[in-house]
C-alpha positions as a Markdown table, in Angstrom:
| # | Residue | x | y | z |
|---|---|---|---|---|
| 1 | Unk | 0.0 | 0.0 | 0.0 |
| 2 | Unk | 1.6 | 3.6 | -0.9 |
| 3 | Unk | 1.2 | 6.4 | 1.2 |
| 4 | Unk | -1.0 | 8.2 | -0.8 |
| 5 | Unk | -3.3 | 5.5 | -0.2 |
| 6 | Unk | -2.5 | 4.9 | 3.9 |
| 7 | Unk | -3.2 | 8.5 | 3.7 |
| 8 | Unk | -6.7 | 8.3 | 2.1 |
| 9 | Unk | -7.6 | 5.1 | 4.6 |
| 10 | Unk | -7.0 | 7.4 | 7.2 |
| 11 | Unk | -8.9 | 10.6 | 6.1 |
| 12 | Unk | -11.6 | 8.6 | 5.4 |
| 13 | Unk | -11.8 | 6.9 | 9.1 |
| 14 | Unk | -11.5 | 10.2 | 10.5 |
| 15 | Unk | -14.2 | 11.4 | 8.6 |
| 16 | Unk | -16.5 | 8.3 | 9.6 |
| 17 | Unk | -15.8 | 8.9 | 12.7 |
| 18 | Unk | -16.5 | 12.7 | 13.0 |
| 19 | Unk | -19.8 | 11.4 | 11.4 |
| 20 | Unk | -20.7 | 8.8 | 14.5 |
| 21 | Unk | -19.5 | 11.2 | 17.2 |
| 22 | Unk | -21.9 | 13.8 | 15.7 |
| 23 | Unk | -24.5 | 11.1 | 15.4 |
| 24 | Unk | -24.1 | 10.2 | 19.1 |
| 25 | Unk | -24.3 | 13.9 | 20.2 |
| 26 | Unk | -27.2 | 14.6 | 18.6 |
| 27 | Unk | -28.5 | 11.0 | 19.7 |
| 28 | Unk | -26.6 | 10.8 | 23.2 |
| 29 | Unk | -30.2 | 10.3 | 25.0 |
| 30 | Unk | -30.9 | 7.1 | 22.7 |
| 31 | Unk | -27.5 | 5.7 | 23.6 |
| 32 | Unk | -27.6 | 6.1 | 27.4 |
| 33 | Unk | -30.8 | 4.6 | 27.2 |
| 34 | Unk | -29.1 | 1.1 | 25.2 |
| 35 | Unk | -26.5 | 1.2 | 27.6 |
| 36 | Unk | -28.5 | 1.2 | 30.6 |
| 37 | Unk | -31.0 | -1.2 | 29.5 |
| 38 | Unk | -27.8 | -3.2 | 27.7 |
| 39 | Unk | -26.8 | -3.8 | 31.9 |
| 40 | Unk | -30.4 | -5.1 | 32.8 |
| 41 | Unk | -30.7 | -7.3 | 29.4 |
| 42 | Unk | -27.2 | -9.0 | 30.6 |
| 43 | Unk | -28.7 | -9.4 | 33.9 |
| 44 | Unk | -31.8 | -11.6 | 32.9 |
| 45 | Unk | -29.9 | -13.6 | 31.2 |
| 46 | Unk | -27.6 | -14.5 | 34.1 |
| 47 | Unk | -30.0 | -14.2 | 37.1 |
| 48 | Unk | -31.9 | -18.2 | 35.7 |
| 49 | Unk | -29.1 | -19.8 | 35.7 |
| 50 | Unk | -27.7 | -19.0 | 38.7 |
| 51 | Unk | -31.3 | -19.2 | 40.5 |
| 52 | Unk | -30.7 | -21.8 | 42.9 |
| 53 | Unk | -27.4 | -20.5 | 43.5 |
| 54 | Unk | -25.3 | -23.7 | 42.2 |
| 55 | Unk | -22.7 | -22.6 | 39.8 |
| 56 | Unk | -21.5 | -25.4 | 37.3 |
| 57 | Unk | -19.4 | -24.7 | 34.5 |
| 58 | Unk | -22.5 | -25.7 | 32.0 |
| 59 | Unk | -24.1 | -22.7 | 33.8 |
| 60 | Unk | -21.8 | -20.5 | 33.8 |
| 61 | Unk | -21.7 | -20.9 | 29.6 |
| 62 | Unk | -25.3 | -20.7 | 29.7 |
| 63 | Unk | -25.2 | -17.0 | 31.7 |
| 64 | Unk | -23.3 | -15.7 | 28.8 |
| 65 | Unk | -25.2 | -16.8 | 26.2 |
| 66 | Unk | -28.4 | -15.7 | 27.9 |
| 67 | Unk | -26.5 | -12.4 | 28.5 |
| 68 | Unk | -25.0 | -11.6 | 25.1 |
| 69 | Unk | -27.9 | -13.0 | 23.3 |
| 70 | Unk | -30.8 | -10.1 | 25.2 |
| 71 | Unk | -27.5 | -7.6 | 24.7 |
| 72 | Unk | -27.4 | -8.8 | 21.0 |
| 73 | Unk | -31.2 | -9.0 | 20.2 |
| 74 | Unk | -32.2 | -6.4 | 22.4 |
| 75 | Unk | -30.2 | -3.1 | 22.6 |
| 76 | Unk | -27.5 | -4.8 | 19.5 |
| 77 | Unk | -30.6 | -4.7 | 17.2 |
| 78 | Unk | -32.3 | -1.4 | 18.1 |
| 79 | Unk | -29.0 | 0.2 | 17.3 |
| 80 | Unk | -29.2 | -1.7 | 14.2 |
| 81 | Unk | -32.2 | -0.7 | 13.0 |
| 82 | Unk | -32.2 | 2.4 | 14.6 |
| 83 | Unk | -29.2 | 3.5 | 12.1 |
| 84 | Unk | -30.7 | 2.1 | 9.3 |
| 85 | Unk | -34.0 | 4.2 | 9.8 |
| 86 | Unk | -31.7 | 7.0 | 9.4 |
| 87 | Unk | -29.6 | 5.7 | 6.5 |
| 88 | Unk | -32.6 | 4.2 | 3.8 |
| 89 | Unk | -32.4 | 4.7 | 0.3 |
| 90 | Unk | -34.4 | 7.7 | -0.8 |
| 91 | Unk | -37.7 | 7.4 | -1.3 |
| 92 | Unk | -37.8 | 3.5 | -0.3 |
| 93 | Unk | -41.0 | 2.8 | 2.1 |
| 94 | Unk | -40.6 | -0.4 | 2.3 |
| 95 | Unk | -37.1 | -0.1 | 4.1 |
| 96 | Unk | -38.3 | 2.6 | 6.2 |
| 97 | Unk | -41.7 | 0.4 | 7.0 |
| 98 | Unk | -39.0 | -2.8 | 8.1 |
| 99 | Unk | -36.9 | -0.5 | 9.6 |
| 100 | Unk | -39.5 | 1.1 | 12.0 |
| 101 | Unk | -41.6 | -2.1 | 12.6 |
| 102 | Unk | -38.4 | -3.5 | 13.8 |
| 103 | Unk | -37.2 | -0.7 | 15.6 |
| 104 | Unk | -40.7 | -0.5 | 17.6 |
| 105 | Unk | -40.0 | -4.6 | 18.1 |
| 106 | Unk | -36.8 | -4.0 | 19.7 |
| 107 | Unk | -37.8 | -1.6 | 22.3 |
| 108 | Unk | -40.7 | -3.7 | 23.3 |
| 109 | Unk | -38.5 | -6.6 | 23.6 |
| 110 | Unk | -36.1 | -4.6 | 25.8 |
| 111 | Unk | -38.7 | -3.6 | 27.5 |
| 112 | Unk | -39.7 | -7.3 | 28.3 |
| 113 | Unk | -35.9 | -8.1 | 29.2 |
| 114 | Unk | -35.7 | -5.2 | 31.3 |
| 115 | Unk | -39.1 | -6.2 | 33.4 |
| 116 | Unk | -37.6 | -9.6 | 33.4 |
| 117 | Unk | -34.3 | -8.4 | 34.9 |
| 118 | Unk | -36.5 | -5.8 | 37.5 |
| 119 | Unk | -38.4 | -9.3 | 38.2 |
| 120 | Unk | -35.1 | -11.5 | 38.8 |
| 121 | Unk | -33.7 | -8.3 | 41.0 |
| 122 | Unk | -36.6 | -8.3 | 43.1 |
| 123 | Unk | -37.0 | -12.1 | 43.4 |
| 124 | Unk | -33.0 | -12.0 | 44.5 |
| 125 | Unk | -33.8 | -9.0 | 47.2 |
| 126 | Unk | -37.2 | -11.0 | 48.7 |
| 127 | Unk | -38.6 | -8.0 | 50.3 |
| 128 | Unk | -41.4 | -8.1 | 48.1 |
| 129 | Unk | -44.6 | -11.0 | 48.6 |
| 130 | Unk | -45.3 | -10.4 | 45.2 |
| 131 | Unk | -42.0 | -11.6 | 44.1 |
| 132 | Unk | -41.6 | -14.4 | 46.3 |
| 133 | Unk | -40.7 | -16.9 | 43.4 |
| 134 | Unk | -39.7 | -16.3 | 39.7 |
| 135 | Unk | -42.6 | -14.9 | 37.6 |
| 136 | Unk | -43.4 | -17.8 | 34.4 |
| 137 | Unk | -43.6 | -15.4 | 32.0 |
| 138 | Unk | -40.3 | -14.1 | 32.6 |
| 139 | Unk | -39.1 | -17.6 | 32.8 |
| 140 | Unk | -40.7 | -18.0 | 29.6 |
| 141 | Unk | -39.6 | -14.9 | 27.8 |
| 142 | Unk | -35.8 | -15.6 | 28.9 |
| 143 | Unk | -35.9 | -19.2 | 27.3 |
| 144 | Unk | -37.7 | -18.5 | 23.9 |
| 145 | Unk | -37.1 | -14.8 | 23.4 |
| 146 | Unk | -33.5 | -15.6 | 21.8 |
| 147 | Unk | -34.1 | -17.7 | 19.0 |
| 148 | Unk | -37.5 | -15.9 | 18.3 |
| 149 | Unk | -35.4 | -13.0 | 17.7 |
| 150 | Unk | -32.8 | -13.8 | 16.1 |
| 151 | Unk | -34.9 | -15.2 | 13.5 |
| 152 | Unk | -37.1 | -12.5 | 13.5 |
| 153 | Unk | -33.9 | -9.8 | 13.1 |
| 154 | Unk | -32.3 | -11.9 | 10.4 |
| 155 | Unk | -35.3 | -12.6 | 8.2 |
| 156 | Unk | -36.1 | -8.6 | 8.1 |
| 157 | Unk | -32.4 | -7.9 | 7.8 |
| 158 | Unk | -32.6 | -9.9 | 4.9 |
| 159 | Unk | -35.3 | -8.3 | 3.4 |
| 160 | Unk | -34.1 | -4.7 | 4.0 |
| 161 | Unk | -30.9 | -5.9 | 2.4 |
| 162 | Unk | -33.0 | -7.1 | -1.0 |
| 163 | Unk | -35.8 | -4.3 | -1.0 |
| 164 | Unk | -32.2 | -1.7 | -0.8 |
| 165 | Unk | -31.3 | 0.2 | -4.3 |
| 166 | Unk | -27.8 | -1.6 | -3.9 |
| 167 | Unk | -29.1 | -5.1 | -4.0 |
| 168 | Unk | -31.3 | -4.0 | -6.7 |
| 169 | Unk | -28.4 | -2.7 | -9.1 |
| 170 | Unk | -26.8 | -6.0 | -8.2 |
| 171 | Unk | -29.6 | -8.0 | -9.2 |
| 172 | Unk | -29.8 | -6.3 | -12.8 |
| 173 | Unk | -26.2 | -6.6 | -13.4 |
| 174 | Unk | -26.5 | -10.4 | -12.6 |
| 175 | Unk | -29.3 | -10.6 | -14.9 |
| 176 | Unk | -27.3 | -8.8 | -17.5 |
| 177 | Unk | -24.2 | -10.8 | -17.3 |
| 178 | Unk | -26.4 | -13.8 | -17.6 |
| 179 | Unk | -28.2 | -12.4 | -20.6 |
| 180 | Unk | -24.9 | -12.0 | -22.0 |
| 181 | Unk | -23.3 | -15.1 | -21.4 |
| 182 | Unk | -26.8 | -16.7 | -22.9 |
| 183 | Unk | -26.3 | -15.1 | -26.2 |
| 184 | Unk | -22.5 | -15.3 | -26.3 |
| 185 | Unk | -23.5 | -19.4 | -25.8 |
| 186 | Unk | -26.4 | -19.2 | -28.5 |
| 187 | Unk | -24.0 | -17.2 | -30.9 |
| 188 | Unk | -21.5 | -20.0 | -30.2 |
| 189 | Unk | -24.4 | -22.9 | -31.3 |
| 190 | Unk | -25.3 | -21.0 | -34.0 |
| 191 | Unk | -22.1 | -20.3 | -35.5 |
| 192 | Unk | -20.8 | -23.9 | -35.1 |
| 193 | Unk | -24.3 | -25.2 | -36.3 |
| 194 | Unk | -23.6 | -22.9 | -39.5 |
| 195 | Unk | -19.9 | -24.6 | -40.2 |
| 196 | Unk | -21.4 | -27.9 | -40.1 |
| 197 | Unk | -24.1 | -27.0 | -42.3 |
| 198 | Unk | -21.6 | -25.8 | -45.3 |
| 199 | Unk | -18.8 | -27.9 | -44.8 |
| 200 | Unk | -20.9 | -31.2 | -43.6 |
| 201 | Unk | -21.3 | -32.2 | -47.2 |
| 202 | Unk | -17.5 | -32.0 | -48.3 |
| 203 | Unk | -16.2 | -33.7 | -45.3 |
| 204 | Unk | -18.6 | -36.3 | -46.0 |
| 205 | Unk | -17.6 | -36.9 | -49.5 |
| 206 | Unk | -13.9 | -36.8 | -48.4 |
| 207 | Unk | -14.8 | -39.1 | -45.5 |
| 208 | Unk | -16.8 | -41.2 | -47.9 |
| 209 | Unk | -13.2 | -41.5 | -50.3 |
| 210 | Unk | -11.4 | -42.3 | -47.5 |
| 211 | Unk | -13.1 | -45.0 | -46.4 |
| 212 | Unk | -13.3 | -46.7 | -49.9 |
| 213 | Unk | -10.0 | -46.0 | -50.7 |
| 214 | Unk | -9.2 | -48.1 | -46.9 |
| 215 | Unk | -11.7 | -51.0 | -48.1 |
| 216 | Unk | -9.7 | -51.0 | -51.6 |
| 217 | Unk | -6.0 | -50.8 | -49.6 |
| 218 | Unk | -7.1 | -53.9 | -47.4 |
| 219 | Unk | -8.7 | -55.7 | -50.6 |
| 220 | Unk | -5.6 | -55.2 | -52.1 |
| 221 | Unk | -3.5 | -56.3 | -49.5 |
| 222 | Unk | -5.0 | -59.4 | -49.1 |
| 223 | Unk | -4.8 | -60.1 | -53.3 |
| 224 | Unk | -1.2 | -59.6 | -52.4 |
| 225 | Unk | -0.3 | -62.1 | -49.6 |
| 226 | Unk | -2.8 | -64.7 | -50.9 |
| 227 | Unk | -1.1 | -67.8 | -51.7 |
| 228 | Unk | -0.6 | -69.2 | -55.4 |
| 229 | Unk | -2.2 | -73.0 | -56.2 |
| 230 | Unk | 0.7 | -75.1 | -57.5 |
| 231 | Unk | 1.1 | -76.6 | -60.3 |
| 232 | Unk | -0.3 | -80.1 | -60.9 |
| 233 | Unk | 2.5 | -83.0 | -61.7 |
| 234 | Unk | 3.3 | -84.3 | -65.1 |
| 235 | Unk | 2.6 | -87.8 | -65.5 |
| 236 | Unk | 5.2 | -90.4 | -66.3 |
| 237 | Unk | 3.4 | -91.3 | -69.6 |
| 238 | Unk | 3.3 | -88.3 | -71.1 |
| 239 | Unk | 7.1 | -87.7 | -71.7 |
| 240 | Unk | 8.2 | -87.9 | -75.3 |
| 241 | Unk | 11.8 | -89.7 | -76.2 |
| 242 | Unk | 12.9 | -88.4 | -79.0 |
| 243 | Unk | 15.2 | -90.6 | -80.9 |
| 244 | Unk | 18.7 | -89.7 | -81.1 |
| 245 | Unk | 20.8 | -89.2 | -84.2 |
């Protein structure tokens, strides 16, 4: 890499990052918010496993999953989809439809992590009758909320992604290159049917010659090694003296 170019990488960084600082300035309320809800998310997911207070090694993997996963489908995904709201294509109402919808489906499932997680506190504290034992629905919502979402996130991530202006030039330049390599093939067939077509019937001839002239060459061959019949004897009888002089 020359230096020209080390020095573009790094005029372009510091602009994208003088456009996130200015974008968490003018944001810093929504940010606080993900980071204080991001604490509580990571909560739930460690308070069930560690409910009855025995801590196994199996458990302890299970905390962090539960943990990262409510971080990653909760407060992750609203960041997610709350820069995307921010950054669709012109003019696109179908990304900014997916983009809200999901948006709105993030907060109210941090919102349900975050009950869980005041739940789960208050269980741990037992100064409250009401929270004597672990609420089922937040038992519920911590086992099946992960792989709900996730699917959820990636299935409308994928859709934003095809229903973009980008994926959309990409698709028409696939379906031109294909066009292109159909008619270079069909050019090809056509061309190659067209030298068969004109030469076919002087190759044939010429193959036909050469053929005849092998079944003459073998006829030939086998006139020439064919053995002659020999002669038949003379018989005794037939031999003339002549009388001599």
């Amino acid at each position: 890499m020359s230096r020209q170019e080390r020095q573009q990488q790094k005029v372009k960084k510091a602009h994208l990052w003088e456009i996130r600082k200015d974008k968490f300035l003018r944001y810093w309320v929504v940010y606080l918010a993900l980071l204080v809800t991001a604490g509580m998310s990571s909560f739930a997911g460690i308070a069930l496993p560690f409910e009855d207070g025995n801590i196994t090694t199996g458990r302890i993997f299970a905390g962090i999953f539960y943990a990262t996963g409510f971080i990653a489908t909760g407060e992750g995904v609203a960041y997610f989809w709350f820069g995307k709201l921010t950054d669709t294509d012109p003019d696109n109402t179908w990304q900014k439809v997916i983009a809200i919808t999901m948006l709105i489906a993030s907060v109210a499932s941090i919102t349900a992590t975050t009950l869980a997680a005041g739940s789960f506190i208050a269980y741990y504290l037992g100064v409250l009758d009401r929270f004597e034992v672990l609420p089922y629905w937040a038992q519920g919502w911590i086992v099946w909320a992960i792989p709900v979402l996730l699917v959820l996130h990636m299935v409308t991530g994928m859709a934003f992604r095809a229903l973009s202006e980008e994926a959309k030039a990409e698709r028409d330049m696939n379906a031109r290159i294909r066009q292109t390599k159909d008619d270079i093939a069909e050019k090809m067939m056509e061309a190659k049917a067209n030298w068969w077509s004109t030469h076919a019937p002087h190759l044939a001839q010429k193959i036909g010659e050469l053929e005849a002239q092998e079944e003459i060459d073998k006829y030939s061959a086998r006139l020439a090694t064919k053995p002659k019949p020999p002669k038949p004897p003379v018989a005794a009888g037939s031999v003339k003296n002549h009388p001599s002089h």
